[in-house]
C-alpha positions as a Markdown table, in Angstrom:
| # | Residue | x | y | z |
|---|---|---|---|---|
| 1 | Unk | 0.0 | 0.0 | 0.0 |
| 2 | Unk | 1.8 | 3.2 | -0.8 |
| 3 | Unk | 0.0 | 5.4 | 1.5 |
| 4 | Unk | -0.2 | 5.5 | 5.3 |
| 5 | Unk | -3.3 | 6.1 | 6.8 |
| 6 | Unk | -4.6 | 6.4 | 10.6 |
| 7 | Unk | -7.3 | 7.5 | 12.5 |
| 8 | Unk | -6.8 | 7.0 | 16.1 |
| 9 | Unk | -8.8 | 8.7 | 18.9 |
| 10 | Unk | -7.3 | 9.7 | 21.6 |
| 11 | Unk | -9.0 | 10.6 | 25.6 |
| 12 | Unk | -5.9 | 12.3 | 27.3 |
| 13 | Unk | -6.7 | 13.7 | 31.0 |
| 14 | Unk | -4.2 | 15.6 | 33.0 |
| 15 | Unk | -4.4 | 17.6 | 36.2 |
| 16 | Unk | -2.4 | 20.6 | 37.6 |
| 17 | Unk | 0.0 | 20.5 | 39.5 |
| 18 | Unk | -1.2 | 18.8 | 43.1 |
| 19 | Unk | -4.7 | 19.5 | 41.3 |
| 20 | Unk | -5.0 | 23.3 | 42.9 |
| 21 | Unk | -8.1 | 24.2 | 42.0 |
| 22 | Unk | -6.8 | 27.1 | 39.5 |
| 23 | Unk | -8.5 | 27.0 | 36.0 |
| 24 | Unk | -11.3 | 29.3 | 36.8 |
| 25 | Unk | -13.2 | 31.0 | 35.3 |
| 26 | Unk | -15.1 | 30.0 | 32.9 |
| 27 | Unk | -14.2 | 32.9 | 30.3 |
| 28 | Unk | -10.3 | 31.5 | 31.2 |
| 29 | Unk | -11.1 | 27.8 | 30.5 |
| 30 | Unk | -12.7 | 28.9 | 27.6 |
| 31 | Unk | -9.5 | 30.8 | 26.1 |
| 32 | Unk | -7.4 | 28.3 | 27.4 |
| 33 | Unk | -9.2 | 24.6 | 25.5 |
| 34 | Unk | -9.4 | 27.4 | 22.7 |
| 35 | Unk | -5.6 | 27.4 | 23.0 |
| 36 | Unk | -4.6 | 23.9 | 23.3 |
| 37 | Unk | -6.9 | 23.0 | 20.0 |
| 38 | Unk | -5.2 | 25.0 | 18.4 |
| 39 | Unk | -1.2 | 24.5 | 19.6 |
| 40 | Unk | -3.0 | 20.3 | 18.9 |
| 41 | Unk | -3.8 | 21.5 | 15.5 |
| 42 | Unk | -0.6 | 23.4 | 14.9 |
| 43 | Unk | 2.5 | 21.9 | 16.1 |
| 44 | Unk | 1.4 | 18.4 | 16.5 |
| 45 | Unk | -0.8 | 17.6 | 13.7 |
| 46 | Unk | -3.6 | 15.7 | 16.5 |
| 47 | Unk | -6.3 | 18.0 | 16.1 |
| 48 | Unk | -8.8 | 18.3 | 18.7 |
| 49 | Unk | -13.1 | 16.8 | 18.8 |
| 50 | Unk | -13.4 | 18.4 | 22.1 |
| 51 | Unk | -11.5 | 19.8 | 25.2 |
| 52 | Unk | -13.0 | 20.7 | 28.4 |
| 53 | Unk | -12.6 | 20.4 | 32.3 |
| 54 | Unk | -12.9 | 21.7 | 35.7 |
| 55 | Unk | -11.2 | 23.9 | 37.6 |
| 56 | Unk | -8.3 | 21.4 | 38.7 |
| 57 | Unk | -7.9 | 19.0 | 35.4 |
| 58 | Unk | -8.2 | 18.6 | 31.5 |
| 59 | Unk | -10.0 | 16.1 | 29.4 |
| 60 | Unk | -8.8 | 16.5 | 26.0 |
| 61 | Unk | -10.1 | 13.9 | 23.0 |
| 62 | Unk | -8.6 | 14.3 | 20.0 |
| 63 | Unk | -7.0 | 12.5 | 16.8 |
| 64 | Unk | -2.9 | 11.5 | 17.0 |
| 65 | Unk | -1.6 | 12.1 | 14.3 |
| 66 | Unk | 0.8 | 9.5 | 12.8 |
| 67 | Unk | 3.9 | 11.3 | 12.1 |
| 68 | Unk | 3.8 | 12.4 | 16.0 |
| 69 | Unk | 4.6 | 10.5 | 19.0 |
| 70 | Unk | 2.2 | 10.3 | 22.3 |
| 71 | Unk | 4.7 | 12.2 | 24.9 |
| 72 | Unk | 5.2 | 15.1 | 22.5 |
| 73 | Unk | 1.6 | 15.3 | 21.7 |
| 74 | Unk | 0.9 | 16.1 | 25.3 |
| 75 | Unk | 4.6 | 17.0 | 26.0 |
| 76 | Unk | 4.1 | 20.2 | 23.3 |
| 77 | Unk | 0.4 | 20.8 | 24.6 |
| 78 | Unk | 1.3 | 21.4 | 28.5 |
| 79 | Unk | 4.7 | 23.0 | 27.5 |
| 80 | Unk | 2.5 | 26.1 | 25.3 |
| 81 | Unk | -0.9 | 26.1 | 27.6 |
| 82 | Unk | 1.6 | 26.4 | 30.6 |
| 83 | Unk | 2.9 | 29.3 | 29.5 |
| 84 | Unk | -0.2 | 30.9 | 28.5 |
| 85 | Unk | -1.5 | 30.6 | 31.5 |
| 86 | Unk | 1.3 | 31.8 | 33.7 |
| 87 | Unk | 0.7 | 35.3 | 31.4 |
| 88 | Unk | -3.0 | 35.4 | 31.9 |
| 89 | Unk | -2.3 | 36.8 | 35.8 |
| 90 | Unk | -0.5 | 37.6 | 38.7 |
| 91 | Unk | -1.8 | 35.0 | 40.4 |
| 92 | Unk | -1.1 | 32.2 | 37.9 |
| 93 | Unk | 2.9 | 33.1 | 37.7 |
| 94 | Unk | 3.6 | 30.1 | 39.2 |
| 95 | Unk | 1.0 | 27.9 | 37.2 |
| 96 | Unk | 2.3 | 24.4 | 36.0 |
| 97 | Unk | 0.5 | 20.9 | 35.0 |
| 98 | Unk | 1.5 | 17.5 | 36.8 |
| 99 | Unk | 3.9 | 15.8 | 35.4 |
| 100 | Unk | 2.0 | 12.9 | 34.0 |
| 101 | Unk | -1.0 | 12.5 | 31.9 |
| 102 | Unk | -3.5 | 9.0 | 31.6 |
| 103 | Unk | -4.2 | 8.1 | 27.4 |
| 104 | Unk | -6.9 | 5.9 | 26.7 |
| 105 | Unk | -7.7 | 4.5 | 23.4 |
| 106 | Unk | -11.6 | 5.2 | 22.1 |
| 107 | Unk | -12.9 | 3.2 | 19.8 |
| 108 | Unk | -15.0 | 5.0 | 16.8 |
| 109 | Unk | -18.4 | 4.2 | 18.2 |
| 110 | Unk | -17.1 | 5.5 | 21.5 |
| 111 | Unk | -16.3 | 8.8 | 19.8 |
| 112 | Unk | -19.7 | 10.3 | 20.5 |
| 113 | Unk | -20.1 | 8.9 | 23.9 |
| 114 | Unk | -16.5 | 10.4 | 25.5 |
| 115 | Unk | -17.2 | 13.3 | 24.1 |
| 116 | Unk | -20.8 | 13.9 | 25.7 |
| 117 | Unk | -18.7 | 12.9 | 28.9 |
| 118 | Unk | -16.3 | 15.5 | 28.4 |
| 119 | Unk | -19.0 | 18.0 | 27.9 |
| 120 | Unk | -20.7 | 17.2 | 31.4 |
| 121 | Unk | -17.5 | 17.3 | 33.8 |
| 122 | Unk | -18.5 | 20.0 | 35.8 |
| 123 | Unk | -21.9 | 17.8 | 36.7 |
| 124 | Unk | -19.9 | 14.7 | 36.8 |
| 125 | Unk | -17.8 | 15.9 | 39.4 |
| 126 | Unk | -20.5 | 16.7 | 41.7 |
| 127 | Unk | -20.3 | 13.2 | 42.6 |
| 128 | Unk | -16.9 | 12.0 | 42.3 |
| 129 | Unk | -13.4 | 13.6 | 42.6 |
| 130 | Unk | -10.5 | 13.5 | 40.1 |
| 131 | Unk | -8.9 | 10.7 | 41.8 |
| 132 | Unk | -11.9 | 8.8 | 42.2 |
| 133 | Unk | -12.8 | 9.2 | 38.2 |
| 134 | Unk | -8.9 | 8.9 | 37.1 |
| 135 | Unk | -8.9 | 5.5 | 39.2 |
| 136 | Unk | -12.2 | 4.8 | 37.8 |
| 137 | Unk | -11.2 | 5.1 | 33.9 |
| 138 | Unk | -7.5 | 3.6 | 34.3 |
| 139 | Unk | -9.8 | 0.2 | 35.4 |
| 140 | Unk | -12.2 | 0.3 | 32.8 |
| 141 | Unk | -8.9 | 0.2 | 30.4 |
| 142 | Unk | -7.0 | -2.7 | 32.2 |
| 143 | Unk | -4.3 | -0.2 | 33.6 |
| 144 | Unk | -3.0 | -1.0 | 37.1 |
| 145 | Unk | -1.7 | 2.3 | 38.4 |
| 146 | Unk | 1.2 | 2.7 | 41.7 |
| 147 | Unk | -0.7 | 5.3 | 44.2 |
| 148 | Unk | 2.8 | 6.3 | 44.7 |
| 149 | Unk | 3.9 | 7.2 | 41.7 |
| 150 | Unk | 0.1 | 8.4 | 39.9 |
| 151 | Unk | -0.2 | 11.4 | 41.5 |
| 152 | Unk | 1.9 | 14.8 | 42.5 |
């Protein structure tokens, strides 16, 4: 076949840093999933279905792209959305993302499904913290995680 072709969807969820309760408000989450689509789209050829949150992690599902590795998908995302943020305030001078992420595969008749969960986060997290749903989706893809090592 003389042409390579891919379409692999991607859930990707990463906290802050010690999940501080920072990305607020709304008009700043906005501006900032507005951001990463496009640094996705830009730099890393993985562009983004959908992006959204609360105020102390990211859900982002997107397409990889096939001439771009996992770690420098997320690795470029963080790197750019960090900085942004530090310039949006004062406050946020100090602003960084933990140092790991969770990647789950979603099958194309998932697509539809994880991103109608992505849309509801902030009523989804009435009920359950980001530990508690990070846990919950690493089991539901056969991931063991080290509480020692998952979370800073």
């Amino acid at each position: 076949m003389p042409q390579s072709l891919s379409k692999v969807a991607i859930h990707l969820v990463f906290s802050t840093k010690h999940r501080q309760p920072v990305l607020t408000p709304r008009g700043l989450c906005d501006e900032l999933y507005a951001y990463m689509a496009t640094i996705r789209r830009d730099n890393v050829d993985s562009p983004a279905i959908i992006i959204g949150g609360v105020e102390d992690h990211i859900h982002a599902l997107f397409l990889l792209s096939r001439n771009f590795a996992m770690k420098d998908v997320v690795q470029q995302a963080k790197t750019e959305t960090s900085k942004w943020v530090k310039r949006q305030a004062t406050a946020l001078s100090q602003f960084s993302w933990q140092g790991g992420y969770g990647a789950f595969s979603v099958s194309e008749s998932n697509i539809a499904e994880v991103k109608a969960y992505i849309e509801n986060q902030e009523m989804h997290h009435r009920n359950m913290t980001f530990k508690e749903e990070f846990r919950e989706l690493c089991r539901r893809h056969g991931i063991t995680i080290d509480e020692r090592y998952v979370w800073d």
